[in-house]
BATILUM-550415 format. One record per residue (C-alpha): residue number from 1; residue in three letters; x, y, z. Coordinates in pm, whole numbers, plus 32768, in hexadecimal, padded with zeros to 4 digits. Example, Ala and Ser with C-alpha at 12.3 -4.5 7.8 and 13.67 -1.06 7.14 Angstrom:
BATILUM-550415
<r i="1" aa="ALA" X="84CE" Y="7E3E" Z="830C"/>
<r i="2" aa="SER" X="8557" Y="7F96" Z="82CA"/>
END
This chain:
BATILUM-550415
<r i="1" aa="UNK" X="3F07" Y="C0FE" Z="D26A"/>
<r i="2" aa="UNK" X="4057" Y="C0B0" Z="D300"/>
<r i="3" aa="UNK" X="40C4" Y="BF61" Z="D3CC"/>
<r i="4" aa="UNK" X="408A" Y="BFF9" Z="D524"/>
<r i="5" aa="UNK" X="3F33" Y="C067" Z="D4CC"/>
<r i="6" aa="UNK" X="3F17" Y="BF0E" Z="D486"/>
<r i="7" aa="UNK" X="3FBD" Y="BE5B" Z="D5AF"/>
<r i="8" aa="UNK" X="3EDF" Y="BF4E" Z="D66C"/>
<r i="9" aa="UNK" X="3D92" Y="BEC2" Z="D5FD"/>
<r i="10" aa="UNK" X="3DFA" Y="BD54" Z="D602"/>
<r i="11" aa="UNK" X="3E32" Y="BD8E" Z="D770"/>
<r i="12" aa="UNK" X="3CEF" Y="BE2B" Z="D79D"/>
<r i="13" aa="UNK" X="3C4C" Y="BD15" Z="D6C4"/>
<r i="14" aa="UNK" X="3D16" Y="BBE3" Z="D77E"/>
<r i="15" aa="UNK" X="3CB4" Y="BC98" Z="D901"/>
<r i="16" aa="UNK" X="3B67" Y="BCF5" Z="D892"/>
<r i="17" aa="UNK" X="3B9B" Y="BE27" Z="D93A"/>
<r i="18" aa="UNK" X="3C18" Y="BF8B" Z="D922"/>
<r i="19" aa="UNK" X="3C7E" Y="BFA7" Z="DA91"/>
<r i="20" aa="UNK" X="3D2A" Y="BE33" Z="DA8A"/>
<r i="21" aa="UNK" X="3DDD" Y="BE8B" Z="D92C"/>
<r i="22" aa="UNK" X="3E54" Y="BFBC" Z="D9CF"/>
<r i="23" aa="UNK" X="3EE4" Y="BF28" Z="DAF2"/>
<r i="24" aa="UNK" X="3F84" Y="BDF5" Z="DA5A"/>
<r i="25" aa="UNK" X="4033" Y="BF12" Z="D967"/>
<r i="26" aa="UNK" X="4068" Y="BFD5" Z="DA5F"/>
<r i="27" aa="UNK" X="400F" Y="C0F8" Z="D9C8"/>
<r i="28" aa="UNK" X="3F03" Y="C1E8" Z="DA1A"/>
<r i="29" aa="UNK" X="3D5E" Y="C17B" Z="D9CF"/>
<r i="30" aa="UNK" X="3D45" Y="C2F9" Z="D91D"/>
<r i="31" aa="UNK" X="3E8C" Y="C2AE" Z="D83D"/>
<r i="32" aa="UNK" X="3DF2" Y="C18E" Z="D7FB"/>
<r i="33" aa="UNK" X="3CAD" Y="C1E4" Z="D79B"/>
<r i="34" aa="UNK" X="3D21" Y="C303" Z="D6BC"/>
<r i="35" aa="UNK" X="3E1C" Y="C1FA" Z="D5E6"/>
<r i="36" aa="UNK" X="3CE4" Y="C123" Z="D5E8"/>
<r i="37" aa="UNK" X="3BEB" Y="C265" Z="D565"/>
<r i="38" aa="UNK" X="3D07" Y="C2B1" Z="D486"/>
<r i="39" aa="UNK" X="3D2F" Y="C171" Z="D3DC"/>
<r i="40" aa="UNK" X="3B81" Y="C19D" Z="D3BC"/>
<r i="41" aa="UNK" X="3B65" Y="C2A0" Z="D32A"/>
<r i="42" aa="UNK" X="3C9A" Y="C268" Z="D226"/>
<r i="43" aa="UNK" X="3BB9" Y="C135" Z="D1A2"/>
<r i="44" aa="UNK" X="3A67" Y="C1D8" Z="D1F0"/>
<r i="45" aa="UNK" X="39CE" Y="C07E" Z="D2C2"/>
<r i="46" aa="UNK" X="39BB" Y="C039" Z="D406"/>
<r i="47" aa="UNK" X="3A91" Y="BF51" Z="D487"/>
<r i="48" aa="UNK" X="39E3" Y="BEE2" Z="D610"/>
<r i="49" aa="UNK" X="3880" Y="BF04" Z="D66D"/>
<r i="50" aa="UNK" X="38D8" Y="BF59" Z="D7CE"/>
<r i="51" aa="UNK" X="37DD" Y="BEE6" Z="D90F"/>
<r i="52" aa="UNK" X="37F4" Y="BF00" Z="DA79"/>
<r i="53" aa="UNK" X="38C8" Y="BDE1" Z="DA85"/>
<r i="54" aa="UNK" X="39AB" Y="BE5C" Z="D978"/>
<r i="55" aa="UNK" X="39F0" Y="BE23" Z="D7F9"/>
<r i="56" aa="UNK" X="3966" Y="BD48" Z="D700"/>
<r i="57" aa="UNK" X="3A2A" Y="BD48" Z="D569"/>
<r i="58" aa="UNK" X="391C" Y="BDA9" Z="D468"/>
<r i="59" aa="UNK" X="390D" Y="BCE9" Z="D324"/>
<r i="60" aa="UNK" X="3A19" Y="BDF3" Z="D2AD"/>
<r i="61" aa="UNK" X="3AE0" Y="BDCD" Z="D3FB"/>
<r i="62" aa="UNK" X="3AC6" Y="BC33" Z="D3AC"/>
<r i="63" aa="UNK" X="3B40" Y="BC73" Z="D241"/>
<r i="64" aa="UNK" X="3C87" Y="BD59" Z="D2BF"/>
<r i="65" aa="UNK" X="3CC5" Y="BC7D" Z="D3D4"/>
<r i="66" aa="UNK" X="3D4C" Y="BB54" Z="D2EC"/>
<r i="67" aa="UNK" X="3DE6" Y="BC1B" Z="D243"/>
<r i="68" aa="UNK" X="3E99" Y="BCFF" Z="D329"/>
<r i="69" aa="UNK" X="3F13" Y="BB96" Z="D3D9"/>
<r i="70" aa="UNK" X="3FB8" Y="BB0C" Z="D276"/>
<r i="71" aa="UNK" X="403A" Y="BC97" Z="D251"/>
<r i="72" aa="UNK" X="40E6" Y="BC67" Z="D3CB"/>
<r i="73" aa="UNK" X="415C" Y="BAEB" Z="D395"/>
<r i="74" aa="UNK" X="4200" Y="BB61" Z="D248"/>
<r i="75" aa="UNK" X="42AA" Y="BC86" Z="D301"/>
<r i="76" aa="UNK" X="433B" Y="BBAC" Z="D404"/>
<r i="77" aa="UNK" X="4398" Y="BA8E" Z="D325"/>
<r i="78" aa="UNK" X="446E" Y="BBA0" Z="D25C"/>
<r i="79" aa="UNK" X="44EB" Y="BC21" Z="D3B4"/>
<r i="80" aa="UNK" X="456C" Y="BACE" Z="D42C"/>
<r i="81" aa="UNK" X="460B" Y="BA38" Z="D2DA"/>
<r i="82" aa="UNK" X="46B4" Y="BBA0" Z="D29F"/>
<r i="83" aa="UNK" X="475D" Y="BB7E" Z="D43A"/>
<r i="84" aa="UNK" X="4782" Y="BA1B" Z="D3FB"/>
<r i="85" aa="UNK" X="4860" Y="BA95" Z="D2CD"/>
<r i="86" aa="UNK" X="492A" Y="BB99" Z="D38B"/>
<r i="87" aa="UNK" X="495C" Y="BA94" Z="D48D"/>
<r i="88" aa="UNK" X="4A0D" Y="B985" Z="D38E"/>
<r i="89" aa="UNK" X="4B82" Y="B97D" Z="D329"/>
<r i="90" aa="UNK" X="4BFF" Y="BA46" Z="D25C"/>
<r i="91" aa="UNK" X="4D70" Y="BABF" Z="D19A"/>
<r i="92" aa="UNK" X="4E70" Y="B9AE" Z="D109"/>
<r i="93" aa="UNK" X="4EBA" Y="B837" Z="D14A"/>
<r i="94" aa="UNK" X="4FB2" Y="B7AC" Z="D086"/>
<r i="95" aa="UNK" X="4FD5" Y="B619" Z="D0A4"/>
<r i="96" aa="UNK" X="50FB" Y="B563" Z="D014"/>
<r i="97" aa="UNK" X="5149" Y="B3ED" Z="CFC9"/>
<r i="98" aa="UNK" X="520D" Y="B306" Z="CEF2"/>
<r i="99" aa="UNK" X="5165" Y="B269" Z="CDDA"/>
<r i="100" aa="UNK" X="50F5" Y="B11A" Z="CE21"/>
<r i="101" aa="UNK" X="5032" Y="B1FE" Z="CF54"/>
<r i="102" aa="UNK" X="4F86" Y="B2EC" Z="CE76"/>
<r i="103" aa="UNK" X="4EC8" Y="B202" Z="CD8A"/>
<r i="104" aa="UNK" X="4E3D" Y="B1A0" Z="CE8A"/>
<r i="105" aa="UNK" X="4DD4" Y="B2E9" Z="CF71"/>
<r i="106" aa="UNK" X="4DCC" Y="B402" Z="CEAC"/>
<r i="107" aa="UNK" X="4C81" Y="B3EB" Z="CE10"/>
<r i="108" aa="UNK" X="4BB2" Y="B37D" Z="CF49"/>
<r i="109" aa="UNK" X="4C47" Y="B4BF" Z="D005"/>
<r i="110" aa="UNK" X="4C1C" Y="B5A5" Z="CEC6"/>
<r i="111" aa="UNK" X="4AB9" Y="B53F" Z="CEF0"/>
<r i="112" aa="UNK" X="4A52" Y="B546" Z="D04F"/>
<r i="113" aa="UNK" X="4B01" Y="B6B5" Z="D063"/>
<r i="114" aa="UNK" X="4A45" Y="B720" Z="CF46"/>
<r i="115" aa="UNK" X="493B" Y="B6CC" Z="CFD1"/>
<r i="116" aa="UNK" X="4940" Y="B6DF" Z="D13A"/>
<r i="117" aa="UNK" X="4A61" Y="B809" Z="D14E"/>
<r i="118" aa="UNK" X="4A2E" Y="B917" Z="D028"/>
<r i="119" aa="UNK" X="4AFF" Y="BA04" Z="D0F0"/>
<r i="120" aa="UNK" X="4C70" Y="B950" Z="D0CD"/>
<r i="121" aa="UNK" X="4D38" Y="B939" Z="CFB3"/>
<r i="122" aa="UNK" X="4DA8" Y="B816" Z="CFC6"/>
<r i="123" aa="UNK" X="4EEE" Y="B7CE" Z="CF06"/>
<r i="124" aa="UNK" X="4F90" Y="B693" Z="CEBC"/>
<r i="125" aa="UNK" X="50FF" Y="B5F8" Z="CE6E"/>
<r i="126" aa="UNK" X="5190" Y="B4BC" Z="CE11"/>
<r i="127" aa="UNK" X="5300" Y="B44A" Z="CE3C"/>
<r i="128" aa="UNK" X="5412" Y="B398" Z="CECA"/>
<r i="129" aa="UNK" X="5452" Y="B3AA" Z="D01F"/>
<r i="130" aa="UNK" X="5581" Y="B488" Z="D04F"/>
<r i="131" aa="UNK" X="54B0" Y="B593" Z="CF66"/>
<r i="132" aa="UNK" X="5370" Y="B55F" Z="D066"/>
<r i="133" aa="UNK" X="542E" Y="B59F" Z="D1A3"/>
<r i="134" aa="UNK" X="54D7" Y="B6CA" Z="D0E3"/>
<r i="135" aa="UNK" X="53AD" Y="B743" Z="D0DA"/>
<r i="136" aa="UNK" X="534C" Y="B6FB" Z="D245"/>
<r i="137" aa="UNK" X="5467" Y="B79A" Z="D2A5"/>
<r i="138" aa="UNK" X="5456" Y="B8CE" Z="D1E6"/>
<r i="139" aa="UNK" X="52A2" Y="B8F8" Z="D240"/>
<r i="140" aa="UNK" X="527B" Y="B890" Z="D0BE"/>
<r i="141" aa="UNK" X="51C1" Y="B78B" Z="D11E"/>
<r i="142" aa="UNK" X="50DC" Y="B740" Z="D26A"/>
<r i="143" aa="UNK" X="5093" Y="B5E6" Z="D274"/>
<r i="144" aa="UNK" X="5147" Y="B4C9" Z="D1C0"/>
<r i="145" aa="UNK" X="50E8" Y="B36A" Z="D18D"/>
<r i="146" aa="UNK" X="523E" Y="B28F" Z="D170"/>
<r i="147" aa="UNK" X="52C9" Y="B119" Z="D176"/>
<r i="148" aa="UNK" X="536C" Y="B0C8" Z="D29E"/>
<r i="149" aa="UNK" X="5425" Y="B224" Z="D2DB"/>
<r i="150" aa="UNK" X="5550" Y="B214" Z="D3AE"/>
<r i="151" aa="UNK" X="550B" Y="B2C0" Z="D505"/>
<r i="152" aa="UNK" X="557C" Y="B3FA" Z="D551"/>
<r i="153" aa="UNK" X="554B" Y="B4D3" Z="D677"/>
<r i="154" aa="UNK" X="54B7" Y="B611" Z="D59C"/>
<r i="155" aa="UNK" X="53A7" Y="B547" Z="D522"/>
<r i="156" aa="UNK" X="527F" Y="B491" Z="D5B3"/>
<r i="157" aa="UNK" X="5222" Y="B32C" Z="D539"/>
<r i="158" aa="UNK" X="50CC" Y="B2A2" Z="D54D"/>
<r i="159" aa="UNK" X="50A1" Y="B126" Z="D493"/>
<r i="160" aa="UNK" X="4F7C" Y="B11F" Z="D3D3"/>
<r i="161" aa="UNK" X="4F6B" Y="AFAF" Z="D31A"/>
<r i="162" aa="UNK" X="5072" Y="AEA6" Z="D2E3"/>
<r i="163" aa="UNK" X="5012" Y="ADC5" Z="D1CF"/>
<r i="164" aa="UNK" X="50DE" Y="AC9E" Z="D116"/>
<r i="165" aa="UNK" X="51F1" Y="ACE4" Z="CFE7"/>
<r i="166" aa="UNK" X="51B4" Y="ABC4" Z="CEC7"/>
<r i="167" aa="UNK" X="5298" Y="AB6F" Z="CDCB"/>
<r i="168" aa="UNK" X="51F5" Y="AB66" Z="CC71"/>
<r i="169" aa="UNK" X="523D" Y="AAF1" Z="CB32"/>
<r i="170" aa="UNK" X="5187" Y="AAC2" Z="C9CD"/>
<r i="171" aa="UNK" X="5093" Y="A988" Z="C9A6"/>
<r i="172" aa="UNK" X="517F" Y="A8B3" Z="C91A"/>
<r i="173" aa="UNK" X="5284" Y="A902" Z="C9F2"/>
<r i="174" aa="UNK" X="533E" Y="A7DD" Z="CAD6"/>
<r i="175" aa="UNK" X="52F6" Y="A888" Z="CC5E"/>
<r i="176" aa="UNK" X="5371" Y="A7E6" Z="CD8A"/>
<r i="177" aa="UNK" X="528C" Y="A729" Z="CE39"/>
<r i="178" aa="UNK" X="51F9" Y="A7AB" Z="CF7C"/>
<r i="179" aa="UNK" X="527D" Y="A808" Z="D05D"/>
<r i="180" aa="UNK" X="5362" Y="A8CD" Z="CFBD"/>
<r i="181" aa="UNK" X="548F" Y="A915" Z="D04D"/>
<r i="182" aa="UNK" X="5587" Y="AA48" Z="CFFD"/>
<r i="183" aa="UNK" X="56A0" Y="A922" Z="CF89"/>
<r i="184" aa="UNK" X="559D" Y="A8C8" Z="CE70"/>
<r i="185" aa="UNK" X="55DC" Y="A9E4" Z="CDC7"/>
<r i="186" aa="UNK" X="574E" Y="A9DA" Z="CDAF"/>
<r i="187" aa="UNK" X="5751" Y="A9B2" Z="CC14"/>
<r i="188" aa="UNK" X="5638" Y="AA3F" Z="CBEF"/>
<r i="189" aa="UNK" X="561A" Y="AB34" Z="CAE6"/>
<r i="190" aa="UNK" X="5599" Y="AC87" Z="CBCD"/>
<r i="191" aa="UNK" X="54D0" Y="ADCA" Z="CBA6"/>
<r i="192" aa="UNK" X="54D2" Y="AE98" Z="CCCB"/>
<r i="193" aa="UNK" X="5498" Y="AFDD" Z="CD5A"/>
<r i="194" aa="UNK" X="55D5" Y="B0B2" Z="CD5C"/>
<r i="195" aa="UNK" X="5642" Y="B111" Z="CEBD"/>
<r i="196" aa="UNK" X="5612" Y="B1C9" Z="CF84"/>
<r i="197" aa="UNK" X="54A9" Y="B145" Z="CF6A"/>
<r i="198" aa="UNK" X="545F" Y="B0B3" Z="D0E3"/>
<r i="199" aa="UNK" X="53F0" Y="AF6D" Z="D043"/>
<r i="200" aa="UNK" X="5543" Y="AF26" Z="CF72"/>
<r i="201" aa="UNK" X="560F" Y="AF8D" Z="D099"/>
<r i="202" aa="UNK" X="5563" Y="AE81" Z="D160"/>
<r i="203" aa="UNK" X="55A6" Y="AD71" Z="D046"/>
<r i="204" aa="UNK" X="56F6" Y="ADCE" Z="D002"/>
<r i="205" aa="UNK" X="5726" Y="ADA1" Z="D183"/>
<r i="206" aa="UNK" X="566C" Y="AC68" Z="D179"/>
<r i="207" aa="UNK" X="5756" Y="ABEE" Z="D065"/>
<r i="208" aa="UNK" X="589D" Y="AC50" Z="D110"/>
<r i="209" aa="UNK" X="5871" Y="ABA8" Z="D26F"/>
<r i="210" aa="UNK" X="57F2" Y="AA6B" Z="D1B3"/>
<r i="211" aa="UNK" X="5941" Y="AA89" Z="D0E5"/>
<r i="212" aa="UNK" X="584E" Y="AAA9" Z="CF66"/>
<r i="213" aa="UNK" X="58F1" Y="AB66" Z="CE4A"/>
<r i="214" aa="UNK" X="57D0" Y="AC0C" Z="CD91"/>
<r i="215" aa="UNK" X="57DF" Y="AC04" Z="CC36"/>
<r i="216" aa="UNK" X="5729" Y="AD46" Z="CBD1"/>
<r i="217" aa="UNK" X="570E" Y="AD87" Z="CA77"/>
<r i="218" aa="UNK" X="5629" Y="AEE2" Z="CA83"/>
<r i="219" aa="UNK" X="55C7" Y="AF8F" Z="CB7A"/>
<r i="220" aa="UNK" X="549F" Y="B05A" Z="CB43"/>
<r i="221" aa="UNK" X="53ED" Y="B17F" Z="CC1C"/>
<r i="222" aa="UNK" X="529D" Y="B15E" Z="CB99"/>
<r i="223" aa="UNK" X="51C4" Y="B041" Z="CC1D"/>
<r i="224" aa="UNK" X="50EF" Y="B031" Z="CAEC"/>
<r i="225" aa="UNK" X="5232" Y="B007" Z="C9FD"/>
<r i="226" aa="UNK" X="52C2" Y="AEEC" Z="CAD0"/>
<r i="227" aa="UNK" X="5166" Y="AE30" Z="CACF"/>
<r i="228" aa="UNK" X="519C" Y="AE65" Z="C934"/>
<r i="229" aa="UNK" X="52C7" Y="AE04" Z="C952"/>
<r i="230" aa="UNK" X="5297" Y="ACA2" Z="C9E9"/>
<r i="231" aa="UNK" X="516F" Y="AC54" Z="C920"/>
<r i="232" aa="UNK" X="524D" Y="AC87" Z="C7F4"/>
<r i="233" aa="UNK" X="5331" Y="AB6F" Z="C889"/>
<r i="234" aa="UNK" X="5460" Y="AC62" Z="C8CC"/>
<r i="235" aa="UNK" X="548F" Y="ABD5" Z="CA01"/>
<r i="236" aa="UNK" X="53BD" Y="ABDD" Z="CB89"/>
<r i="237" aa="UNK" X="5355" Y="ACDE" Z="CC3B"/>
<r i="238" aa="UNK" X="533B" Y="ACE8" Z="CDCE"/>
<r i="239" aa="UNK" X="51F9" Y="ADD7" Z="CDF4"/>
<r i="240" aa="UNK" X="50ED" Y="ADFE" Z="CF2D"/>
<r i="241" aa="UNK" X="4FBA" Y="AD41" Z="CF25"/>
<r i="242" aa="UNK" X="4EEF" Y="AE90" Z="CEE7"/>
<r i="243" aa="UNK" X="4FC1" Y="AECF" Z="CDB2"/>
<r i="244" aa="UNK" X="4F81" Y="AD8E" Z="CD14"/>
<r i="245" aa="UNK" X="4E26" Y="AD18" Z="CD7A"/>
<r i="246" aa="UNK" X="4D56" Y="AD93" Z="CC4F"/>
<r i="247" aa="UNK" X="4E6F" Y="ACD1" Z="CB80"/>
<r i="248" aa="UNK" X="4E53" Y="ABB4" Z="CC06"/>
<r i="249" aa="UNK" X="4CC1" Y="ABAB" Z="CBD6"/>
<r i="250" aa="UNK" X="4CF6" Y="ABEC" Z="CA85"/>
<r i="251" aa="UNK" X="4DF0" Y="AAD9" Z="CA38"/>
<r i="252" aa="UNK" X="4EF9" Y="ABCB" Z="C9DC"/>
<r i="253" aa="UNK" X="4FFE" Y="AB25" Z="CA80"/>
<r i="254" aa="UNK" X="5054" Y="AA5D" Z="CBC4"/>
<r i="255" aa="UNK" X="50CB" Y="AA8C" Z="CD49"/>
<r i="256" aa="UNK" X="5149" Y="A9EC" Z="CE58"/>
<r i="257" aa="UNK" X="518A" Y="AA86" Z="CFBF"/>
<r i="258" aa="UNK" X="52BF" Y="AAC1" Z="D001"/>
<r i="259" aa="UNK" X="5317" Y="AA13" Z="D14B"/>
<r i="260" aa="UNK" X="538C" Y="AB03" Z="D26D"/>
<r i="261" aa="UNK" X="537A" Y="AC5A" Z="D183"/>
<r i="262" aa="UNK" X="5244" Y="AD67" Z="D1BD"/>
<r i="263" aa="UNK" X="522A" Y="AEB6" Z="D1B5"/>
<r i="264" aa="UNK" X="51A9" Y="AFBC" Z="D27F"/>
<r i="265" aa="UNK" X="50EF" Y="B0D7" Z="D22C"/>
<r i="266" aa="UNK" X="5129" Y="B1FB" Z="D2FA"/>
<r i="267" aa="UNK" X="50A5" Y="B34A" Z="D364"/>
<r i="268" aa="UNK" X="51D3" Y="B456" Z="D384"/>
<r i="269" aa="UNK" X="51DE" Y="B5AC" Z="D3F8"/>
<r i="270" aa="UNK" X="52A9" Y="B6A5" Z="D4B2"/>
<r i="271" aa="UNK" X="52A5" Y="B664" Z="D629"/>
<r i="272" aa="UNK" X="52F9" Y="B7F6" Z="D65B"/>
<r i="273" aa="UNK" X="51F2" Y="B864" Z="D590"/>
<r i="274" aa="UNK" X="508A" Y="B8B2" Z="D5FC"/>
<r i="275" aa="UNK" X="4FBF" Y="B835" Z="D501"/>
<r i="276" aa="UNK" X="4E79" Y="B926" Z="D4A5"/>
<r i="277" aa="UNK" X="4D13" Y="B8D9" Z="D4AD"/>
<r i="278" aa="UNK" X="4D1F" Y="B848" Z="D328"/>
<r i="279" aa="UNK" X="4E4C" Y="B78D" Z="D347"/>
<r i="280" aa="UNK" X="4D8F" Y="B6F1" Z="D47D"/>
<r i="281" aa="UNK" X="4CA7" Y="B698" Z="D3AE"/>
<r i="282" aa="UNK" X="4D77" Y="B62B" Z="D2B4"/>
<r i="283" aa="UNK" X="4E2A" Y="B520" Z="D392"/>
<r i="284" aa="UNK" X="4CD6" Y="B4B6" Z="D42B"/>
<r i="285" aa="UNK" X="4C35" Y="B47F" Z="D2B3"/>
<r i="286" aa="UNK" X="4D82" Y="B394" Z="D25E"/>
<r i="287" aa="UNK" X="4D4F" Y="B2C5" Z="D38D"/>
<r i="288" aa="UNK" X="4BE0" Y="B292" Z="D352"/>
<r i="289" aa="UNK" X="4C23" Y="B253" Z="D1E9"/>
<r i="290" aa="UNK" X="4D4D" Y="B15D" Z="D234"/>
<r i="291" aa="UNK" X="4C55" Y="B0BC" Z="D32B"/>
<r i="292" aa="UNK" X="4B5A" Y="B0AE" Z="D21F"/>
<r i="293" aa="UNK" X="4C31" Y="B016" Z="D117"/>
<r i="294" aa="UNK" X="4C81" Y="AEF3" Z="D21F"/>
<r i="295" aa="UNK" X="4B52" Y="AE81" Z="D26A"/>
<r i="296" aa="UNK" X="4AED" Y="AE6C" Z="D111"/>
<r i="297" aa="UNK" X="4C21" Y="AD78" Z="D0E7"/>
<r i="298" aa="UNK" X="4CCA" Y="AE47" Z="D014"/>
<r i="299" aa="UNK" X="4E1A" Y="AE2C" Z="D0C4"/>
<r i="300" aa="UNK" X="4DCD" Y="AC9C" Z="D0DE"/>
<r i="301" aa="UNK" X="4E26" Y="ABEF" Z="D227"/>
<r i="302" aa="UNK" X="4ED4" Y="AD04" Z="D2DC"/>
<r i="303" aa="UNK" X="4F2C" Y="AD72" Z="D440"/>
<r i="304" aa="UNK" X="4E89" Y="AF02" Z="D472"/>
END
C-alpha cells in the first residue's frame, strides 16, 4: 500500500465513479483500475461494489476510507509546516543597545524568536554608544537601539518612544518640588550616567545653556547600581521613567519629572546596508514590542 494507491481510491470513493476518478486525475480508467485491483488484492477485500451507475465503498472500503483521509491530512499537514519552515528567516541577527534599553527588550525578543523564528541566531550586545555604532559600522552589529544618537548621514534613524527623565532620590530625601527645574539641582549631590550616554549628553546640555554647575559625585554605567546607589542616600539619580517604575511601586525611593529633559529611544542602522530577511524581522519585532510596551503604560505618559 503506498500513498498514491491511496489518493487513487479516495478519488474513486469521493466521485463514486471509476470513469469520473479517472478523469478528474487525469489519468487513464485502466491505470486506474489496476492501482485500485492492486491495492485489493494486497488486503484481500473488496473495496467498491460497482453498479451501472458506478461504485459504492464496502464495509472494508468504509473502514479504509477514514483512514486513508487522516493518512492524507497528516501527509499534507507535514508538507505545509516543513515549506512553511523553509520559507522563514534564517542565519544571524545580532541586536545591540545600551543598558537601560536591554532590561527592558531583550527577553521579549529572545522569546518571540524562539518561538516564532527557530532558524536565526539571534545574538545580542549591550554598550555605550560609540561601541554600538562601532559595531554598526564595522557589520558587528545590525540593528541598534540608542538614546538620542547624533545624526549622521551613514546611518538611518527611526524614533521609536520618547518618554520622561525623573530625578530620584531615597525616601527621606529633600526633592524639589514639581516642577522640577534643571536649576534645582545645582547642589545637588548627583549620580549619573557617564557620557557619552545620549541621556547625560542631553542633561549636561540642559545644564550648560541654563548656566547649572552639576555637582556629580559618581558617575555610574550600570542603571541598577545607580538606583542602589540613591536608595543608599549617596546622592540622586536622573533615570527614565521605565527604569524606575517598579521602584517606585515598591517604595524604594522617590521621583520627580524632570521639567524639559526626555529621552528618546531610537532604532539605528546602516543606511548603505540591505538588511536580510531576519534582520527585517528583527526591526519589525522591536517596533511591535516597543508598541506593546506603550500601551501597557510602561513608558508612562509618552509621545510614540
Amino acid at each position: 500500500m503506498d500513498l498514491r494507491q491511496l489518493r487513487y481510491f479516495t478519488a474513486i470513493a469521493d466521485y463514486g465513479s471509476f470513469s469520473e476518478a479517472a478523469a478528474r486525475l487525469r489519468i487513464a480508467q485502466s491505470a486506474l483500475s489496476r492501482h485500485n485491483s492492486t491495492l485489493e488484492q494486497e488486503l484481500g477485500v473488496l473495496l467498491f461494489d460497482r453498479h451501472p451507475r458506478g461504485v459504492n465503498l464496502t464495509r472494508s472500503g468504509k473502514l479504509l476510507l477514514g483512514r486513508a483521509r487522516r493518512i492524507l491530512a497528516e501527509i499534507e499537514d507535514a508538507r505545509a509546516e516543513i515549506m512553511a519552515q523553509a520559507a522563514l528567516p534564517s542565519g544571524d541577527a545580532v541586536i545591540g543597545t545600551t543598558s537601560t534599553t536591554s532590561r527592558i527588550l531583550y527577553g521579549p525578543l529572545a522569546a518571540r524568536f524562539a518561538r516564532d523564528y527557530p532558524n536565526v541566531r539571534l545574538r545580542f550586545v549591550e554598550g555605550v554608544p560609540y561601541l554600538l555604532l562601532e559595531g554598526l559600522d564595522t557589520g558587528a552589529i545590525d540593528i541598534a537601539v540608542m538614546v538620542d544618537p547624533e545624526p549622521r548621514a551613514s546611518l538611518v534613524l527611526e524614533p521609536l518612544v520618547t518618554e520622561q527623565e525623573f530625578l530620584i532620590g531615597a525616601l527621606g530625601a529633600n526633592l524639589p518640588p514639581e516642577p522640577c527645574r534643571i536649576n534645582d539641582l545645582a547642589g545637588l549631590p548627583m549620580i549619573l550616567l557617564p557620557r557619552p550616554a545620549g541621556s547625560r549628553i542631553k542633561l549636561d546640555r540642559m545644564a550648560a545653556e541654563a548656566g547649572v554647575t552639576l555637582a556629580v559625585n559618581h558617575e555610574v554605567a550600570n542603571v541598577d547600581v545607580v538606583k542602589d546607589f540613591v536608595e543608599r542616600g549617596l546622592g540622586y539619580g536622573i533615570l527614565p521613567y521605565s527604569s524606575i517604575t517598579s521602584g517606585l511601586t515598591d517604595g524604594r525611593y522617590q521621583a520627580v519629572p524632570l521639567d524639559g529633559l526626555t529621552l528618546t529611544r531610537t532604532l539605528v542602522r546602516r543606511a548603505d546596508r540591505t538588511p536580510t530577511p531576519a534582520v527585517i524581522e528583527l526591526t519589525r519585532l522591536v517596533h511591535d514590542e516597543i508598541a506593546q510596551m506603550i500601551k501597557a503604560g510602561e513608558f508612562g505618559e509618552v509621545s510614540p
